[in-house]
N, C-alpha and C positions, 0 to 999 in steps of 0.2 A: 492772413494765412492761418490755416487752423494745425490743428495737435499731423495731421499726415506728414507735415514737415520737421525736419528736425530741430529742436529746440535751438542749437549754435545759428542755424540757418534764419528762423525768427527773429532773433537779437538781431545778427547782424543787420537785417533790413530796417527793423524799426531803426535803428541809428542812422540808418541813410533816408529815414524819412524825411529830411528833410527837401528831397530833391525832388518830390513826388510831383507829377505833369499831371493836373487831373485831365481829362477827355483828348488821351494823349494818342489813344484810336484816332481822332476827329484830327488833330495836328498833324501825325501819319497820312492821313488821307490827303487833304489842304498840301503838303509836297509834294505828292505822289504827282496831284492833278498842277500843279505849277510845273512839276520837270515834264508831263504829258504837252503842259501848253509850249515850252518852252523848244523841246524837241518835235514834236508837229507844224506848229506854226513859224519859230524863230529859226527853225532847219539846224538847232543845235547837234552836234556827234554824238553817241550814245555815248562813245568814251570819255567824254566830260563829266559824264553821271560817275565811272567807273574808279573806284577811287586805288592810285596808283601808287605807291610808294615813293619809285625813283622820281615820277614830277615832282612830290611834296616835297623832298631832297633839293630839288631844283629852285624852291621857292612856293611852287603852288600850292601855298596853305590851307586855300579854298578850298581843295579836294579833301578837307580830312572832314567839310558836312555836305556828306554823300546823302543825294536823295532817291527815295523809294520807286527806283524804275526798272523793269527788266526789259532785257533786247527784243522781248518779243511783243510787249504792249506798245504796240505802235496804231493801234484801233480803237477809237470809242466805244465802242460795245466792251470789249474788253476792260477797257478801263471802269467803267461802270461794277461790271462784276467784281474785278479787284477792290475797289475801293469800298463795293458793299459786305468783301469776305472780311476785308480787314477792319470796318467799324464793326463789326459784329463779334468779328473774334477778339478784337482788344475791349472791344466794352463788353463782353463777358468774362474775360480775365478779370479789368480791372472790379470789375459786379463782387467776384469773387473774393481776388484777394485784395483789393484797396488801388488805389491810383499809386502810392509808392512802393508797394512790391512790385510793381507791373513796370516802373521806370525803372527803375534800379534793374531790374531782368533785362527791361530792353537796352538798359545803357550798358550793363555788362554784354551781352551781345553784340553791340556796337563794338565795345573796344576788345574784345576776343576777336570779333574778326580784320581791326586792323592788328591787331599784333601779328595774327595771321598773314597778314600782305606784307607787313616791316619785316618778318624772321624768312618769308621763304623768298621775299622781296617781288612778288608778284602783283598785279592789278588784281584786287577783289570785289564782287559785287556787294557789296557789304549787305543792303539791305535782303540780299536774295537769303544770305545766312540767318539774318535776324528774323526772318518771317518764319523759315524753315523751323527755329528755337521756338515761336510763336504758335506757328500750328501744331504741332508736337506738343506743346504746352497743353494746350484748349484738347486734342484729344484724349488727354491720360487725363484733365480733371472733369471733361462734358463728354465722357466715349458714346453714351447713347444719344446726345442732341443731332436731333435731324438737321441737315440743311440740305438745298434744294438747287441743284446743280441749270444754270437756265430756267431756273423758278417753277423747274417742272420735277427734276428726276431726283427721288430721295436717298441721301447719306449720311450713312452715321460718321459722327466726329472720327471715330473711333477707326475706320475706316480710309480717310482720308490723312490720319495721323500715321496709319501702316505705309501707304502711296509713300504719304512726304519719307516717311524712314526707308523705306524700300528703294527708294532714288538714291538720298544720302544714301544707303549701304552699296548702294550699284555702283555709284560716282567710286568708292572710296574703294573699291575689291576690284574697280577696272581703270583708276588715275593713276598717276605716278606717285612719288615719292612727297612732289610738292601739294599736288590735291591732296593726299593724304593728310598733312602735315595739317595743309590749313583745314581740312575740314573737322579735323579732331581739335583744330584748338577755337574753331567759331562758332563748334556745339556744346563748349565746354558749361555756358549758360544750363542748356535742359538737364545734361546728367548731374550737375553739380544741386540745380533744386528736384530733380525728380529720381535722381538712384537709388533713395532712401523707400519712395514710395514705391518704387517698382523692383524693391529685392523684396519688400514685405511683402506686395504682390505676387509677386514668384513663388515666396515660402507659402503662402496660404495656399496656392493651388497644388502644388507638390504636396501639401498634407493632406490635402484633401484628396488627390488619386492616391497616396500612399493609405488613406483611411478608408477608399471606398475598396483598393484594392484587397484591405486588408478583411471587409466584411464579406466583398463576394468570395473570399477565401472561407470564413468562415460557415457561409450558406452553403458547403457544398459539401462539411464534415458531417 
């Protein structure tokens, strides 16, 4: 992690370096594609994947290691795509900042969003949040890297970081009180490492039409 982060946020990670999961993209994937085998061929419920609060209450412990499947990859082709967005986008995180900033982000997203299921007591997809923290990540620090949608049609990071924000803000200006709750506390991962970069963000463009507005003001004395 370089000087864009802030200095408290630095420390703290290095000190949890030591949890760090190297090619923990490749680990992500390897679950994703066992809960695909598992729900395709073993005719497993999705809602086994979905990790529920009141069962864990009940005993089922198992559901607190939720794996990386949503209700709608039920298709090989799809899964393919998935599984090639997310070694690409977690091995360019971790390229970036190190294999233990990269865990520590995903592990604090992990448990931001069970908190989020235990407080509003609801089933949460847990992984669906952590991805959402993920893309959102790789946008604000690769916004012009291209990727290639069906290996044909080109987008910027930066781009598909607005999409993923644009859902999250839809979800959360049109959920109730409980999507609310939880979705502000299983993003709490991205604004906690990225608010810093993205107020300094803000102010440098605000100076900068504040400084152009102020020239074309003067070009016309």
């Amino acid at each position: 992690m370089d000087e864009r982060f802030p200095k408290w946020l630095r420390v703290f990670v290095r000190k949890l370096d030591f949890l760090a999961i190297p090619n923990i993209g490749m680990l992500v994937c390897g679950l994703a594609i066992l809960a695909f085998i598992a729900r395709a061929i073993l005719s497993t419920p999705f809602e086994h994947f979905v990790f529920d609060p009141q069962r864990v209450l009940q005993g089922e412990w198992w559901r607190l290691f939720a794996f990386p499947l949503s209700e709608g990859l039920s298709d090989p082709i799809w899964l393919i795509f998935y599984v090639l967005y997310v070694f690409y986008v977690m091995s360019a995180l971790e390229g970036a900042w190190g294999a233990g900033p990269l865990t520590v982000f995903v592990l604090l997203g992990y448990v931001c969003a069970l908190v989020g299921a235990f407080v509003t007591g609801q089933p949460v997809p847990i992984w669906y949040y952590i991805l959402e923290n993920v893309s959102l990540a790789f946008g604000t620090l690769f916004p012009e890297v291209e990727l290639y949608i069906y290996f044909i049609l080109p987008v910027k990071a930066k781009w598909l970081a607005v999409l993923a924000g644009g859902i999250v803000l839809f979800q959360f200006l049109t959920g109730g009180p409980t999507t609310k709750l939880v979705l502000a506390i299983s993003l709490l991962p991205y604004f906690l490492f990225f608010s810093p970069m993205l107020y300094g963000y803000a102010k440098r463009r605000w100076m900068v039409a504040k400084n152009r507005r102020r020239f074309d003001q003067d070009m016309w004395r």
